[in-house]
C-alpha positions in Angstrom: 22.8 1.7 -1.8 19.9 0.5 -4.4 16.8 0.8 -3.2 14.3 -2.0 -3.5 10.7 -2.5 -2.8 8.4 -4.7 -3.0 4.7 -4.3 -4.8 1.8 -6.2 -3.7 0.0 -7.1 -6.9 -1.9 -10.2 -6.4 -5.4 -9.8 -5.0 -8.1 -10.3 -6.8 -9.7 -7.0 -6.0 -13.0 -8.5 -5.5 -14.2 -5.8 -3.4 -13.9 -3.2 -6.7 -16.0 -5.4 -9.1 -17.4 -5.0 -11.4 -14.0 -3.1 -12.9 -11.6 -5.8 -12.0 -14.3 -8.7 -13.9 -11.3 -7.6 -17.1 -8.8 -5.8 -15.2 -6.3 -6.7 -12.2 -7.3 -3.9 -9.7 -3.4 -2.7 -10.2 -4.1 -2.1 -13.7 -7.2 0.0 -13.2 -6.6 3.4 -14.4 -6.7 6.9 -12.9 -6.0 9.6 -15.8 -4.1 8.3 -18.6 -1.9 5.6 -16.5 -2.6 2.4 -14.4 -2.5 3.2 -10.9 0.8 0.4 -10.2 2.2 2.4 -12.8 1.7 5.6 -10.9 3.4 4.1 -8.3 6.4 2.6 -10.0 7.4 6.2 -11.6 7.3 7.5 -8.2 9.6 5.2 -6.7 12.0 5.8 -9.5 12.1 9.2 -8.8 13.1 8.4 -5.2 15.6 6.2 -6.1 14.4 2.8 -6.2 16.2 0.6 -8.6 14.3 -2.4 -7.7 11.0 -3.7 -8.0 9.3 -7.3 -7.6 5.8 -7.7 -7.9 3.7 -10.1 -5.7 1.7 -11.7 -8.1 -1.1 -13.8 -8.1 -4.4 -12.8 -10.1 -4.3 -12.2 -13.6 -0.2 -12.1 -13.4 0.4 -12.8 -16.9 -1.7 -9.7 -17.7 0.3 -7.7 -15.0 3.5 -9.4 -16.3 2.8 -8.4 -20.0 2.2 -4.7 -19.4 5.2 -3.8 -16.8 7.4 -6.4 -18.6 11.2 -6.1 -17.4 10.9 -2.6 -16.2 13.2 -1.0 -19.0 10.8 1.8 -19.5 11.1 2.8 -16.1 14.5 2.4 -16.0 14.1 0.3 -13.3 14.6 -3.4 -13.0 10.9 -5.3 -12.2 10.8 -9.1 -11.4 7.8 -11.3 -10.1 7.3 -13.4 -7.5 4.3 -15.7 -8.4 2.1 -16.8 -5.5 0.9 -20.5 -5.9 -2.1 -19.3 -3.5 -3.2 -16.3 -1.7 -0.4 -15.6 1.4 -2.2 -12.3 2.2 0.0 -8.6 2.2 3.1 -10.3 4.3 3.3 -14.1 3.5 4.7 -13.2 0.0 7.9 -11.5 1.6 8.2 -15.4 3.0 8.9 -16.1 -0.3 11.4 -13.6 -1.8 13.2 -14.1 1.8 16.6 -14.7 -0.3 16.6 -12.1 -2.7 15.5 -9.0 -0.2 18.1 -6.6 1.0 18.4 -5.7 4.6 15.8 -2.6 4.4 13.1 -2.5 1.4 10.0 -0.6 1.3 6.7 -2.7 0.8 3.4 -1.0 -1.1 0.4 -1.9 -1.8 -0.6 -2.0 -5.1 -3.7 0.6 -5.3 -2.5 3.2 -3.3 -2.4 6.7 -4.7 -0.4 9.5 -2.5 2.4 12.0 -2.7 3.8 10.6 0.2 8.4 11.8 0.2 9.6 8.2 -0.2 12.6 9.2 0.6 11.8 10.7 3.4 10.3 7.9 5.0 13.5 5.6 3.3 15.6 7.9 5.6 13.7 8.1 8.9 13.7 4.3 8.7 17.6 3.8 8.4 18.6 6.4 10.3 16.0 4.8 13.2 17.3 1.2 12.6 14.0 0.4 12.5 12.3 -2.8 12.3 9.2 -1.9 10.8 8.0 1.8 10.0 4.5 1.9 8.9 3.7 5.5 6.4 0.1 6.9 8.8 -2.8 8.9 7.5 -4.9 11.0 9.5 -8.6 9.9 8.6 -12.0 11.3 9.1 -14.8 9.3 9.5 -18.4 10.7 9.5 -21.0 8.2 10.7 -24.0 7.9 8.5 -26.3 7.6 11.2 -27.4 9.4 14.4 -25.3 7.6 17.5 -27.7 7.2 20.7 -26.1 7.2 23.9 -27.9 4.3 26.9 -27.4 3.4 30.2 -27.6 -0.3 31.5 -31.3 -0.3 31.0 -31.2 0.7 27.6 -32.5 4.4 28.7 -31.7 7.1 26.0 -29.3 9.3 27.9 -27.4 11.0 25.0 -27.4 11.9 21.4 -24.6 12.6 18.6 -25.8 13.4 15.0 -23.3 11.9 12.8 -20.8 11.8 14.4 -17.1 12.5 13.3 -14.4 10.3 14.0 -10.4 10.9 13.6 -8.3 7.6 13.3 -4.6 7.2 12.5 -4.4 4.5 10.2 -2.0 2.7 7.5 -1.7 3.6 4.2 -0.4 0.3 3.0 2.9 2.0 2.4 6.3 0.5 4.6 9.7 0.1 5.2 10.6 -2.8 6.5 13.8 -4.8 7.8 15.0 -8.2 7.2 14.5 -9.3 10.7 10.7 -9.1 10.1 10.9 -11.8 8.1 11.8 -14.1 11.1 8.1 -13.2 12.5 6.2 -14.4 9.1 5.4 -18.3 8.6 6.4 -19.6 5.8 3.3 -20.7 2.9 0.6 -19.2 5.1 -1.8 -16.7 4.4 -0.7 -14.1 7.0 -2.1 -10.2 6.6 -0.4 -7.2 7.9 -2.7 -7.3 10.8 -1.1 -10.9 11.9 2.3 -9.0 11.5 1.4 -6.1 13.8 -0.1 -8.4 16.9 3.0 -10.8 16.7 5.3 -7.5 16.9 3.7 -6.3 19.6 3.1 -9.6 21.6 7.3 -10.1 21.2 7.4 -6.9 22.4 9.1 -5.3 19.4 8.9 -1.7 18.4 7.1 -0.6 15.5 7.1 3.3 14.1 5.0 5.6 12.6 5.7 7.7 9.7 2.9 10.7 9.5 1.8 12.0 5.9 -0.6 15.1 5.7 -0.7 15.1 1.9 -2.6 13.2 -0.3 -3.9 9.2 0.0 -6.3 7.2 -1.2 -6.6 3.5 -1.9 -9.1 2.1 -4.7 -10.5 -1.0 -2.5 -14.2 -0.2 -3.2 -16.0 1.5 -6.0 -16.8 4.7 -4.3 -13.3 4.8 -3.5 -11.9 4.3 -7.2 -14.2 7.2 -8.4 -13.0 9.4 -5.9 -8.9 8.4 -6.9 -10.1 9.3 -10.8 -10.9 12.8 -9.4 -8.4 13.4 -7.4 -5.8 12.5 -9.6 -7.1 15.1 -11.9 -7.3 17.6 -9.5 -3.7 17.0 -8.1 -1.4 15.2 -11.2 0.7 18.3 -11.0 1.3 16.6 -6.9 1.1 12.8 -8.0 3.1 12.6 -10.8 4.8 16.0 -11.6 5.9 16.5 -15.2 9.3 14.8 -15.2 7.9 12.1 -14.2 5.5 12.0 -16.7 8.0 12.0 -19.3 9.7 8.8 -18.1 10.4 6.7 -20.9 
């Protein structure tokens, strides 16, 4: 069976500027690679034969670097958004040419997530829609007061720490999802989820307790350049490097 997935390549990564004023955020790089390239080597190490990039922003520059694919040993196409559809609309458009299961990234995520394991857990599951989870910490940066109903200080937390499970813009996904997605809309992965779960439809989880980070925000790029220096030997051990 060839594995496909799709790449979500087409914001305009407005949130990381000033870097993406030149560059597509996908392009940005952490150590000697673009981060979509990052990704792309990982998937063909887990078998994925088949790539298509959602593109929108700055395609052709996208388009000129990746190409075909041939240096992956991968095949890459591109479906071009005329406007913005969000991080599921653009499956709307490639409804013909996806397989029955495909995996769906975004485009600036940075992990060592086991594709293949979460590939497996979502056929042998039948799943319709597996979403890869993080495990997230979130310090507050301010003192939390605690009030009663007339605004009386009854508590206090110090900066506080929060846990939250949360996606890591990493999925497998089924055909059938497809049905749930309007077609030429701007519809994020958030509309997805709440028409899922209004239909009443089940929706997995696929825990990672490795490495992730996206690079949606400044602070957040800097922090991907270190770790991937820290942890290349995890994100893209040597043979992967070597792909040619």
């Amino acid at each position: 069976m060839t594995k496909t997935a799709v790449i979500l390549a087409g914001g305009a990564g407005t949130r990381l500027r000033p870097y993406t004023t030149v560059l597509p955020k996908p392009l940005m790089p952490v150590g000697e690679y673009p981060i979509l390239e990052v990704i792309i080597r990982q998937l063909a190490q887990a078998g994925v034969r088949r790539v298509t990039l959602a593109v929108n922003h700055q395609a052709e520059i996208i388009r000129s670097y990746f190409n075909g694919g041939a240096k992956w040993g991968i095949e890459i196409c591109y479906s071009l958004e005329q406007k913005p559809l969000g991080t599921m609309g653009p499956l709307k458009l490639m409804e013909k040419s996806l397989p029955e299961n495909f995996y769906v990234l975004n485009g600036d995520v940075l992990t060592d997530l086991d594709f293949r394991a979460l590939h497996d857990r979502h056929i042998n599951d039948d799943a319709l829609f597996t979403i890869g989870a993080y495990r997230r910490t979130v310090r507050s940066e301010y003192g939390v007061l605690k009030v009663d109903g007339t605004d009386n200080l009854i508590g206090f937390e110090e900066k506080p720490i929060n846990e939250y499970l949360v996606s890591m813009g990493v999925y497998m996904v089924s055909r059938r999802v497809l049905d749930y997605i309007p077609p030429d809309t701007g519809f994020g992965f958030d509309d997805l989820m709440l028409e899922l779960l209004a239909a009443g439809k089940k929706v997995e989880t696929f825990r990672h307790d490795g490495l992730w980070l996206d690079i949606g925000r400044p602070d957040d790029y800097m922090q991907a350049i270190d770790l991937f220096e820290e942890e290349e030997a995890r994100l893209l051990p040597k043979q992967l490097r070597l792909v040619s």
